[in-house]
N, C-alpha and C positions, 0 to 999 in steps of 0.2 A: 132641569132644576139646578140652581149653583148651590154649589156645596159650602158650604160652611167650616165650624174648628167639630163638629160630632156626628158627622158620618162619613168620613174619611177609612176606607181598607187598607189593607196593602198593597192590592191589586189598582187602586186607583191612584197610589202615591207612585205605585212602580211605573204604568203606566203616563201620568205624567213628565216625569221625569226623565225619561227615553223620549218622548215629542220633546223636550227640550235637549236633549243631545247628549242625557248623561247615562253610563253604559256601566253595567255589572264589573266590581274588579274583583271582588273577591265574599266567599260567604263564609260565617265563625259559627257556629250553631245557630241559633235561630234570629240572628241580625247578616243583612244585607247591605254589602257597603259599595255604591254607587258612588263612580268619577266624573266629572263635567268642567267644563270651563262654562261660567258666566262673567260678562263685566271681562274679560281679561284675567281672570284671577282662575287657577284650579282651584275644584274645590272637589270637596270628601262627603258623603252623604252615606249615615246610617239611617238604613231603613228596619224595623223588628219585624218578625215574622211570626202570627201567632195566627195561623187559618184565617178563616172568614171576621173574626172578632175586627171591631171598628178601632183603629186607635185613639188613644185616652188625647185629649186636647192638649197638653200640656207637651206630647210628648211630637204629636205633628207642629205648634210653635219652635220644637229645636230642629226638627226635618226642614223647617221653610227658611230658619236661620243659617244651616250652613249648607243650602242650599244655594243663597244671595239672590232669590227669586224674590219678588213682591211678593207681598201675603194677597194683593188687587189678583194678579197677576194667578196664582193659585186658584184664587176661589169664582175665578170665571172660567176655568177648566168645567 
């Protein structure tokens, strides 16, 4: 099933995100902030961490933003 902007966890944003090659640098309470290079460019990715709860759509559009991945590219994971 391709995922869409309303069933996205954090288990499936964390998971993506490591097959692309971006790696845990540090945790502040309950956000997860993931390193990567895409494109040539570093980049910084907060991820929130709230158990099994699905994240809100709004807030996976800024995970895929400073992320510099395709939103195509995300939702065929």
């Amino acid at each position: 099933m391709s995922k869409r902007f309303f069933n996205w966890t954090f288990k499936d944003v964390e998971s993506f995100l490591k097959e692309k090659g971006f790696k845990l640098n540090y945790t502040n309470a309950s956000h997860f902030y993931y390193t990567g290079s895409h494109d040539g460019i570093l980049r910084n990715v907060c991820v929130p961490f709230h158990g099994s709860k699905v994240i809100k759509p709004r807030t996976l559009k800024g995970i895929i933003l400073q992320s510099g991945i395709d939103k195509e590219e995300w939702f065929k994971f």
